[in-house]
C-alpha positions in Angstrom: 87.2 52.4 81.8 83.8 51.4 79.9 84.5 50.4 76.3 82.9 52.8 73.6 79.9 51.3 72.6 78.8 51.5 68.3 75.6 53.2 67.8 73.1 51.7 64.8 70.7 54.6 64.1 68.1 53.6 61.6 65.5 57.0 60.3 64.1 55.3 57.7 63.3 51.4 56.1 62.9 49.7 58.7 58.8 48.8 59.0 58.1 50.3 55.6 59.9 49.7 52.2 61.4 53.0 51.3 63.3 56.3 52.7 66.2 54.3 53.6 68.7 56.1 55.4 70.9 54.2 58.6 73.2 56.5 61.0 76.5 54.5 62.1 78.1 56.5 65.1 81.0 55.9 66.9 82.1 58.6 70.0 81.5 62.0 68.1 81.7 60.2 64.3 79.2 59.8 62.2 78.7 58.5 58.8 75.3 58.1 57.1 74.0 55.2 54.5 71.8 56.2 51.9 69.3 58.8 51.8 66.2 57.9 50.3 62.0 58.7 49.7 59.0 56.8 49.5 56.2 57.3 47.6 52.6 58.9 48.9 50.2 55.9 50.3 46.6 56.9 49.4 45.7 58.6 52.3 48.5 61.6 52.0 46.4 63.3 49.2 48.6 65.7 47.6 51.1 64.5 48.6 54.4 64.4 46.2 56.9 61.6 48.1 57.7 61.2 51.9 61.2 61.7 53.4 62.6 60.3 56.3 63.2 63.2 59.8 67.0 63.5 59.3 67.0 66.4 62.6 69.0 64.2 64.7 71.4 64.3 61.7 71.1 68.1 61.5 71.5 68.4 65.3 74.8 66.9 65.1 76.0 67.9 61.5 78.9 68.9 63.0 79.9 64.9 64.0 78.8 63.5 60.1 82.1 62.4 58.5 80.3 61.5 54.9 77.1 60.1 53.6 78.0 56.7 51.4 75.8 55.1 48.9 75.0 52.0 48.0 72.7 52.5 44.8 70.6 54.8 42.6 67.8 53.7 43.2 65.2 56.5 44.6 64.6 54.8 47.8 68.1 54.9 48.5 69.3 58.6 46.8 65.8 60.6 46.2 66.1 62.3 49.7 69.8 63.3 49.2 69.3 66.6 47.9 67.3 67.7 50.9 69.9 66.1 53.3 72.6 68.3 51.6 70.7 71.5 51.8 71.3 71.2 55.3 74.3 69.4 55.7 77.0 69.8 53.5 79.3 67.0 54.2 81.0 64.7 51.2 79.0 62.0 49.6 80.3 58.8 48.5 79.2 56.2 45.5 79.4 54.1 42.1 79.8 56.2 39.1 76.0 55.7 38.0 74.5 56.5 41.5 76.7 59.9 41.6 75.5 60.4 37.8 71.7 60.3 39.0 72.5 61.9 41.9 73.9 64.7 40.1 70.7 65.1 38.0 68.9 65.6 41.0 71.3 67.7 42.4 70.7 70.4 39.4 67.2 69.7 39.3 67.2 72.0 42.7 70.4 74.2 41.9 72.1 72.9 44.6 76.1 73.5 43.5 77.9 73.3 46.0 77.7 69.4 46.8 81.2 67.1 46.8 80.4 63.9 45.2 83.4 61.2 45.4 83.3 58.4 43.2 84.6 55.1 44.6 84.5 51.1 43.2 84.1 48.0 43.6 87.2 47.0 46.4 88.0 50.8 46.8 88.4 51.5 50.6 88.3 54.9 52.5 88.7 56.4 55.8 85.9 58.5 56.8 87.3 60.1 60.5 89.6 58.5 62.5 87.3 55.6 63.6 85.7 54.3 60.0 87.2 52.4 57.2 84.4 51.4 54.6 85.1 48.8 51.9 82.8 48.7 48.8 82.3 45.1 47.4 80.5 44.1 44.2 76.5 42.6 44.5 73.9 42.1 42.2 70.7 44.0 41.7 68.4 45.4 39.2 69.9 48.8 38.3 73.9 48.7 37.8 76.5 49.3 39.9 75.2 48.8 43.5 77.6 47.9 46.6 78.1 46.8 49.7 79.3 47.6 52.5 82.0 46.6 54.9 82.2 49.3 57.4 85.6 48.8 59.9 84.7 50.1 63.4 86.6 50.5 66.7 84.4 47.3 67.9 84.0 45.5 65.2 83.1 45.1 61.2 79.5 46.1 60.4 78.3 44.7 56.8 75.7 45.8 54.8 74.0 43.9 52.3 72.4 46.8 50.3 69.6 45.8 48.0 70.9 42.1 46.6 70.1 39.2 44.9 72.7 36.4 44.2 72.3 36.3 40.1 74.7 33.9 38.9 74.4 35.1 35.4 73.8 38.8 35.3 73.7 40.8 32.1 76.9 42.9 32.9 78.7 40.0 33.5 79.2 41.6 37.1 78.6 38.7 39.4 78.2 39.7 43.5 81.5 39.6 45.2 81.2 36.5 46.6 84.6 35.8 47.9 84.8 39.5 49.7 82.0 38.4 51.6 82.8 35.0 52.9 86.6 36.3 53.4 84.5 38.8 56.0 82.5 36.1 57.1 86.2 34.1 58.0 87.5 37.4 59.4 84.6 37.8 62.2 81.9 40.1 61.2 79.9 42.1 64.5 76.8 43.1 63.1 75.0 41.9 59.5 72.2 44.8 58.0 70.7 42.8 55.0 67.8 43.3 52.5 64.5 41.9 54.1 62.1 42.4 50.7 61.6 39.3 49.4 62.1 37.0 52.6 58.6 35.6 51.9 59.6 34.0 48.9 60.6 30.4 48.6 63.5 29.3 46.7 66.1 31.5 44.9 65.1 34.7 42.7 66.2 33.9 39.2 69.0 35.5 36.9 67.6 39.2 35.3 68.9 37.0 31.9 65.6 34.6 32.2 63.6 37.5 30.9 65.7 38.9 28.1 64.8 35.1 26.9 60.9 36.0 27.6 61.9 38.6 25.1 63.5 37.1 22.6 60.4 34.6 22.2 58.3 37.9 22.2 59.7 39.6 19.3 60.3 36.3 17.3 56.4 35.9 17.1 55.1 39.4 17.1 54.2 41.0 13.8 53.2 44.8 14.9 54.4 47.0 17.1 56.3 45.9 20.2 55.7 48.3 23.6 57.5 47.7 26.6 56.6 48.7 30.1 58.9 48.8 33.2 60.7 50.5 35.6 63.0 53.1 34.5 65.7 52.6 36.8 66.0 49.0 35.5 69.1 49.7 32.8 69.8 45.6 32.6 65.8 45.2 31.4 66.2 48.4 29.2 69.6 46.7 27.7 68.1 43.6 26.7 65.1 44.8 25.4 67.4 47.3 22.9 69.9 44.1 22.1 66.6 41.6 21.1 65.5 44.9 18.8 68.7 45.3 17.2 68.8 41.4 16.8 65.6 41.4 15.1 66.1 44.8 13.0 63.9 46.9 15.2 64.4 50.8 16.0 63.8 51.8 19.5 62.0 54.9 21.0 62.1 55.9 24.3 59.2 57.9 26.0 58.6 59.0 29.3 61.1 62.3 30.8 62.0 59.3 33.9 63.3 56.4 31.3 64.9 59.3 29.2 66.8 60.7 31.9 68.0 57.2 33.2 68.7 56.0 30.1 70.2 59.4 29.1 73.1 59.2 32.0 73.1 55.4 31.8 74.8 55.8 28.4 76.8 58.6 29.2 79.0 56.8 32.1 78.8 53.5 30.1 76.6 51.5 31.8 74.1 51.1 28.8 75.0 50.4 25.1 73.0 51.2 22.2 73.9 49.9 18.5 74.3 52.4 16.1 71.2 53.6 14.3 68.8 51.7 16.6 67.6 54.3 18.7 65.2 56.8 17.3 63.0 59.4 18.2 59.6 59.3 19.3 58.6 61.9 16.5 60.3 59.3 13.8 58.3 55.9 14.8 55.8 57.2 12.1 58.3 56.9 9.3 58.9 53.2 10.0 56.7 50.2 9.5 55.0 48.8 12.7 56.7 45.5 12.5 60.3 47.5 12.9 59.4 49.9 15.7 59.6 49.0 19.4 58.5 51.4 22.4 60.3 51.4 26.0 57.8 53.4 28.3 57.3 54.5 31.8 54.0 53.8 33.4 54.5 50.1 34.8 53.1 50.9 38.4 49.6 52.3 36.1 51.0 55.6 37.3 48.1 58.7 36.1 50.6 60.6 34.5 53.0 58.0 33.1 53.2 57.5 29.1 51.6 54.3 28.7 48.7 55.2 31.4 48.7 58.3 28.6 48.7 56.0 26.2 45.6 53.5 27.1 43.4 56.6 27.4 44.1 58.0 24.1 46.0 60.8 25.5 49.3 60.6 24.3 50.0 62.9 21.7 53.1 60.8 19.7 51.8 57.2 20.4 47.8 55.9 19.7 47.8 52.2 20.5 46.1 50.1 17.3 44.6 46.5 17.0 48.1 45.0 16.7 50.4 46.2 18.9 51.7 43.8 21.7 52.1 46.1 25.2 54.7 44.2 27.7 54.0 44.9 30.9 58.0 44.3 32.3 57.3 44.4 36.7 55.3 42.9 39.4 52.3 45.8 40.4 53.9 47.4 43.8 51.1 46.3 46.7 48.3 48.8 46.6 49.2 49.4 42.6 46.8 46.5 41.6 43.7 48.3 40.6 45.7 51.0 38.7 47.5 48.6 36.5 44.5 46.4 35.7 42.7 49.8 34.6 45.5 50.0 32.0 45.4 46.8 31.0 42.0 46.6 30.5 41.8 50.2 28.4 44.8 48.6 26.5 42.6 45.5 25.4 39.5 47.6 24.7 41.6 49.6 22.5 43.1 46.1 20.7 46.5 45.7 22.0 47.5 42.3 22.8 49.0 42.6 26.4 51.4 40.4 28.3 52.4 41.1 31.8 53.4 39.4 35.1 50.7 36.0 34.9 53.3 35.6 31.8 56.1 33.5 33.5 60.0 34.8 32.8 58.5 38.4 31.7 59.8 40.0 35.2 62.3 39.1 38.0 62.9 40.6 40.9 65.8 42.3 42.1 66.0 41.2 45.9 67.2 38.2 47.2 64.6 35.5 47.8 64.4 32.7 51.3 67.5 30.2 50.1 69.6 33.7 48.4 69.1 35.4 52.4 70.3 31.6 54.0 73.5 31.8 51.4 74.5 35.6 53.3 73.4 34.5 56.2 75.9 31.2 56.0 78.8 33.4 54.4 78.6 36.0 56.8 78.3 34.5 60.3 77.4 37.2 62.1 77.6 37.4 66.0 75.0 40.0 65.4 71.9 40.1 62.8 69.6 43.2 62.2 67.2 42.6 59.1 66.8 46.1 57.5 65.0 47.1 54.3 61.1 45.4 54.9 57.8 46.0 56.3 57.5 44.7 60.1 56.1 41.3 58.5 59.4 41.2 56.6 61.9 41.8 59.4 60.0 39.2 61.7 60.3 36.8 59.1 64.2 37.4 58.0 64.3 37.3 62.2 63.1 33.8 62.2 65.2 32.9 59.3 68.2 33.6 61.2 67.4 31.6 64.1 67.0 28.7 61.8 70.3 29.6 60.8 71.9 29.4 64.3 71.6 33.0 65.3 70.8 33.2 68.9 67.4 34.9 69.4 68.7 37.3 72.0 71.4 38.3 69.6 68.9 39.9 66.6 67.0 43.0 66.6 63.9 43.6 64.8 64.3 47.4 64.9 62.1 50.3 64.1 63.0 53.7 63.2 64.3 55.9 65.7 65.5 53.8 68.1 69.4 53.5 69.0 71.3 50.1 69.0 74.2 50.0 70.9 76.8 47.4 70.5 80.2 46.0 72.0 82.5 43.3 71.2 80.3 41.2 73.3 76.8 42.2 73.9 74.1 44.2 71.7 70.9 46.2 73.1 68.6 48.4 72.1 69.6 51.8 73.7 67.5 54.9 73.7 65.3 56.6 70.5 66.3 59.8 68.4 63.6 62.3 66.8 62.5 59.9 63.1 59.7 59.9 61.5 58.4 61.0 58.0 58.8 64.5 56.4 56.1 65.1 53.5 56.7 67.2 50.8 53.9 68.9 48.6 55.5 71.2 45.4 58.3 73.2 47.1 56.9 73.0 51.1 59.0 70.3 53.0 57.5 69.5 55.9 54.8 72.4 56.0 51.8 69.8 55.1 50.6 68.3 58.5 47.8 66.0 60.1 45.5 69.1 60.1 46.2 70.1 56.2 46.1 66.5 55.6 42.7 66.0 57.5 41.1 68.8 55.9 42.1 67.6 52.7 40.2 64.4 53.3 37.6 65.9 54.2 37.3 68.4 50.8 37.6 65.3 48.9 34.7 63.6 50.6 32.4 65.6 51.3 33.4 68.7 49.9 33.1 73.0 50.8 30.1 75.2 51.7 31.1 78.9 51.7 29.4 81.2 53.6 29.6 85.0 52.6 28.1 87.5 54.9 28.8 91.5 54.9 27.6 93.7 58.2 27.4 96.7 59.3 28.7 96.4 63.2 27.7 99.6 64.9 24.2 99.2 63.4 23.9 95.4 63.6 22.7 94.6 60.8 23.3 91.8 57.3 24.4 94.6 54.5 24.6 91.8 52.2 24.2 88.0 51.9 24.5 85.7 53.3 25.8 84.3 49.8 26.5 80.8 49.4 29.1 79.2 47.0 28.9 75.3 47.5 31.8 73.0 45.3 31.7 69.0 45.4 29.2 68.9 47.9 25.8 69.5 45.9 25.1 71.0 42.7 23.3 74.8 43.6 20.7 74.5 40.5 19.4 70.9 41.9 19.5 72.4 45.5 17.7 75.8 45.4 15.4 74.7 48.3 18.4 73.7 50.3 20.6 76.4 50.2 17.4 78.9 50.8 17.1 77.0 53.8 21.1 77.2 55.2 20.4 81.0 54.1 17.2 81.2 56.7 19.2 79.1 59.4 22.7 81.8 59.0 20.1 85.0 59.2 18.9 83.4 62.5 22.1 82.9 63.8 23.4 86.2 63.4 19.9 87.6 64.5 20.4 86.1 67.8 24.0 87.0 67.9 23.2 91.0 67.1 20.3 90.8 70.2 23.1 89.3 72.6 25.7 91.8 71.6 28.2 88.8 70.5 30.7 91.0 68.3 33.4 88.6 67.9 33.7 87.4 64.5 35.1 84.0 65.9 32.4 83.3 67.8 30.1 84.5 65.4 31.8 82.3 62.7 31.5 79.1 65.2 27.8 79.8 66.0 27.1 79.6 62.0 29.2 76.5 61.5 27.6 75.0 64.4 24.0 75.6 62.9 25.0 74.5 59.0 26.9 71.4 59.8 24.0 70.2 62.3 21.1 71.3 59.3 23.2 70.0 56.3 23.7 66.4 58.0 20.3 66.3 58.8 19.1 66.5 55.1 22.3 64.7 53.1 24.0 62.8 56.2 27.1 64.9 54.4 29.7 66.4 56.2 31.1 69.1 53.8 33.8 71.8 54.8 32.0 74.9 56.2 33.5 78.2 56.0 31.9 81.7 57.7 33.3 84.8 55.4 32.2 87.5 57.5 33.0 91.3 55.9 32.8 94.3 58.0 31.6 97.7 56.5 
């Protein structure tokens, strides 16, 4: 009889850093790792975050034992509450990823979820053929874990998002001796966190920048503001211990930080003196030199406070000649240019500003070159599948394994979709399932396309040129119009002789279609585009949106 093989499904963060969401299936059992989003490149215009194509999990709900968690951070939970909406099946984590789960949960009234909280060393049995441990590892939001998944065929164990910080602010230090005790015990397939693999050296402790703060507020004599990610409760703890330590109130802004910080106190995970927090309203009544500002808007995000808050558009905070803006976090790749806008407005307006060339005033929270070769050496996999990276990031953690003593043929630089299949003794790469990415625009999940997205482009380059036409069919003949409304392609005023024109070159079209008895208003309407879009790029070498409105009376 054939032995069973174990299925590794990844539908998301492999090739791209976000929507991270891995399938583990054994026979007919399923569990699920995270479920998490990424956030619009440029070119999905409109676009409000991209989730991974969970229909193979939909097609066979029926086999999904639980979903479990590792953290809360967005790319790991922000795609759970669409999951669930199909699939109700329970959904295991930490105390602080269920908390912001839940949040997110009521954000779209969905009620009916069944969230489990587990620890640190808790096990459970999900089916009859999974048994996952949860072990302690260090990150940059609280309470992440990973994973030691029992299977029929072997032990799977993932990394989740980790670094190996030997001095961490909760005093939580990664489990070290769970994971070499796996490593002992014979471990079948590794999944760890590809992020930083191009980094030399080891990523330092999240404590090296609560010193960069301490030597901040000593010297500064106005106004502190602080910039960085939300999600980050560690940063957001030290920088409220160095106010209280220097007799500073703190106000938080930005509905993200607020709701974070909001549910980070209420399980216990962040811990603010008495008195020391205050609202934004109140930072008037204080003196400059006692008043410090924790903000969103690290990324130079449009909307974000302290993006609000370099343009002069903020209505409780105008940045003065004095105030020092810390910029807490590295600029995401392809953030660059919105961040240096900030920066620059924040100068112009007199702010001293310190960001990331300042060394110690951000870490990261993944595990650099020397921090993957420690997992890799506790571990010992007979199997190693990098996970959590762009391409160039899972090549590279490849190639850091074979240094390791990995055999080649026994890694797997996977992409989304396809199936690996693994026994006791041999690993391949099996078949694909339906993945991909699922957009969603306001409430519309998945209803925004290639075509929508085209057109969009398209309106945003070059812009629309409405035609309006009213005719009278049985006596073929222009009632009205042909009216023109023209938005972002030229200005009608400036254009008079233009537009007269495109009117002469519609009246000629439908002339010639009324003397060959064409009557149907799509081939009408194709006849006029045709005509415009050849006479507009002629005389601008502009490709604007052309629509025929053709009214019957």
């Amino acid at each position: 009889m054939a032995e069973s093989k174990l299925s590794l499904i990844p539908l998301g963060g492999l090739g791209e850093i976000g929507k991270n969401m891995m399938a583990v299936r054994y026979n007919k059992e399923i569990i699920v790792i995270d479920a998490g989003l990424m956030f619009p490149e440029d070119e999905l215009l409109g676009i409000d975050i991209v989730i991974p194509d969970f229909s193979y999990l939909v097609e066979n709900k029926e086999m999904i034992k639980g979903i479990v968690l590792t953290h809360g951070h967005e790319d790991h939970i922000g795609a759970l509450a669409y999951v669930l909406k199909e699939i109700n099946v329970p959904v295991y984590g930490t105390k602080l990823t269920l908390g912001l789960v839940q949040e997110k949960l009521n954000e779209r009234r969905i009620t009916n979820s069944k969230l489990i909280t587990v620890r640190p060393k808790n096990k459970i049995k999900l089916g009859r053929h999974f048994q996952v441990e949860f072990f302690k590892v260090s990150h940059s939001i609280p309470d992440v874990v990973g994973l030691a998944i029992h299977t029929p065929v072997g032990i799977i164990l993932h990394t989740a998002d980790f670094k190996f910080d030997q001095t961490p602010v909760d005093g939580e230090v990664t489990d070290f001796a769970t994971i070499a005790e796996y490593g002992k015990k014979g471990v079948l397939v590794l999944l760890s966190d590809s992020t930083n693999v191009e980094r030399l050296g080891y990523t330092p402790s999240e404590r090296a920048v609560g010193e960069t703060f301490d030597e901040i507020f000593r010297n500064a004599s106005g106004r502190i503001i602080i910039a960085t990610f939300a999600s980050n409760i560690h940063r957001i703890q030290q920088v409220i211990d160095v106010a209280y330590k220097y007799k500073r109130k703190v106000a938080i802004v930005g509905r993200s930080m607020v709701n974070v910080a909001t549910i980070a106190q209420e399980t216990g995970y962040l811990t603010i003196p008495k008195n020391t927090l205050i609202s934004i309203e109140e930072i008037s009544s204080y003196p400059s030199e006692q008043v410090t500002i924790l903000t969103t808007g690290s990324q130079g995000e449009p909307m974000s406070a302290l993006t609000r808050m370099a343009m002069s558009d903020h209505r409780k905070v105008k940045i003065v000649p004095g105030d020092v803006v810390v910029i807490s976090a590295n600029p995401i790749p392809g953030n660059e240019k919105l961040v240096g806008r900030t920066i620059n407005q924040l100068f112009y307006l007199g702010a001293e500003v310190i960001d990331e060339s300042v060394s110690g005033i951000h870490v990261s929270g993944h595990a650099s070159q020397e921090d993957l070769k420690l997992m890799l050496n506790l571990v010992r996999p007979k199997f190693f599948v990098p996970v959590h990276g762009e391409y160039r990031h899972l090549v590279k953690h490849a190639n850091l394994a074979m240094q390791m003593g990995i055999p080649r043929e026994n890694i797997f630089v996977a992409e989304n979709g396809q199936v690996l299949e693994f026994t006791r003794r041999k690993g391949n790469i099996g078949g694909r399932v339906t993945s991909g990415r699922v957009l969603v625009d306001g409430l519309g999940v998945g209803d925004v396309g290639n075509i929508v997205l085209r057109d969009r482009k398209q309106l945003s380059q070059d812009g629309i040129f409405i035609v309006v036409v009213t005719i009278d069919k049985e006596a073929d003949l222009v009632v009205a119009g042909p009216d023109i409304v023209s938005r972002g392609f030229v200005y009608v005023r400036e254009s008079e002789e233009l537009m007269e024109e495109a009117r002469e070159r519609v009246k000629v079209v439908l002339d010639n279609c009324f003397q060959k008895r064409i009557t149907d208003w799509s081939s009408i309407k194709a006849q006029v585009k045709d005509a415009l879009g050849k006479y507009l790029y002629d005389k601008t070498r502009r490709r604007p949106m052309i629509m025929p409105i053709i009214m019957e009376v």
